[in-house]
C-alpha positions in Angstrom: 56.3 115.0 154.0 58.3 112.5 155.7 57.2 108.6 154.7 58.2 106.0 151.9 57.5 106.3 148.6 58.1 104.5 145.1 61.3 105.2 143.0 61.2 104.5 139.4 64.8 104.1 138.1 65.2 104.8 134.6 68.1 102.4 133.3 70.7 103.5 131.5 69.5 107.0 131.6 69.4 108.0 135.6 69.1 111.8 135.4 65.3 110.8 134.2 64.5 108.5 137.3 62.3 110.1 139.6 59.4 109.1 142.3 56.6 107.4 140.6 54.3 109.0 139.2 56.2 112.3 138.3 56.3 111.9 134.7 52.9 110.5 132.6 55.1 108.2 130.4 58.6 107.3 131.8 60.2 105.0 128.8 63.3 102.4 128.6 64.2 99.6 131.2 62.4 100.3 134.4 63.3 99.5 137.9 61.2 100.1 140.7 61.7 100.0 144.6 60.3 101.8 147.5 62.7 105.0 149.3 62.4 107.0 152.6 61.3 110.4 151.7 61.5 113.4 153.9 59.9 116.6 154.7 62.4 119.3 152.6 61.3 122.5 154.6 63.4 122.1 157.3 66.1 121.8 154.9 65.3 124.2 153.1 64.4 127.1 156.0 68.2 126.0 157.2 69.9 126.8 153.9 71.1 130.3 152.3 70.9 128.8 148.9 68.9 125.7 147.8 68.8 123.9 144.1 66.3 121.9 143.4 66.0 119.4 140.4 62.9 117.0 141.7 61.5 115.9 138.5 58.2 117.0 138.6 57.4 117.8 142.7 58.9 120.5 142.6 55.5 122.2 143.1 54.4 120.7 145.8 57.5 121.4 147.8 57.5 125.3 146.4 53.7 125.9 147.4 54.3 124.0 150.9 56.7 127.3 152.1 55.1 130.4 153.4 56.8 133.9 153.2 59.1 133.6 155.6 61.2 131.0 155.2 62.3 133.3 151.8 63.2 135.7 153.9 66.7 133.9 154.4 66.9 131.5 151.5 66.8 131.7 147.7 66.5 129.3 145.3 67.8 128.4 141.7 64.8 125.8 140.5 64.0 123.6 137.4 60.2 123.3 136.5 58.7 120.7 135.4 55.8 121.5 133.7 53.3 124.1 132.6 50.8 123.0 135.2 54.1 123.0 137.6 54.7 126.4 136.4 50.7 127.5 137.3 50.7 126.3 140.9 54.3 128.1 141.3 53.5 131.8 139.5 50.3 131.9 141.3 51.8 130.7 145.0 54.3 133.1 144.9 52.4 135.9 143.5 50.7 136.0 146.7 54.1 136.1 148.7 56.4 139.0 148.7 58.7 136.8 146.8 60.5 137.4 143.3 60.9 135.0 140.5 63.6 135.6 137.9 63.3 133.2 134.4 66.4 131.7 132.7 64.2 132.0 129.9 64.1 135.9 130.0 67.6 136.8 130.2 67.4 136.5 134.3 64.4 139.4 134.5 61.8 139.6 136.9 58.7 137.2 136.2 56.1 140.0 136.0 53.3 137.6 134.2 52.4 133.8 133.4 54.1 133.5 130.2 57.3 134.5 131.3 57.9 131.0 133.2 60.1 128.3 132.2 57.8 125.1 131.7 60.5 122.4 131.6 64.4 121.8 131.8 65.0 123.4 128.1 63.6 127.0 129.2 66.4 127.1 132.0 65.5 128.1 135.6 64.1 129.5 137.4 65.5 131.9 140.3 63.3 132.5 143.7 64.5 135.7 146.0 63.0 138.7 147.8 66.0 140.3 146.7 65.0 143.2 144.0 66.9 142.0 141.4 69.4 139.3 140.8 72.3 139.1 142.7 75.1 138.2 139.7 73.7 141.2 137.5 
């Protein structure tokens, strides 16, 4: 949604800064200020191809898109968490829409466990397409 929010910037170690509140226990030299944030569907319903790498929201953005704005776009995705990971295998297995793991050699999500749960099971690949496009 469009509005401000809280940035916490993690010093000396920015690929961990996020928006406030992402992460239970952010550690090290903190900085905090407050940043424009904006709705990322239109974005998103624009583009062939989106990444996304939103330490920890990236649920809320994925559950906020309906079936067709997939009809156009795909998506290579880090997620966050296992409750992250919940909100997204359930929200898409009640679109039309395929989810291929890192973490599985690229397959088809077919069940729960076969989600990535953070940034060291890989990504995670969003499509309507059958099967991936590079294999």
């Amino acid at each position: 949604e469009d509005g401000t929010h809280e940035f916490t910037r993690v010093l000396g170690n920015t690929t961990g800064s996020h928006l406030t509140g992402a992460k239970a226990s952010p550690y090290g030299e903190l900085e905090r200020f407050s940043v424009a944030v904006e709705n990322a569907l239109p974005f998103m319903a624009w583009a062939d191809l989106v990444k996304m790498d939103i330490e920890g929201h990236e649920a809320d953005v994925l559950c906020a898109t309906d079936a067709a704005l997939w009809q156009r776009t795909d998506a290579v995705v880090e997620v966050g968490s296992a409750g992250n990971a919940d909100r997204i295998h359930a929200h898409f297995e009640s679109l039309p829409v395929n989810l291929f793991a890192q973490n599985t050699a690229w397959q088809r999500v077919e069940k729960r466990a076969d989600m990535p749960e953070s940034h060291r099971d890989g990504s995670l690949f969003i499509s309507t397409k059958d099967a991936m496009p590079w294999f």
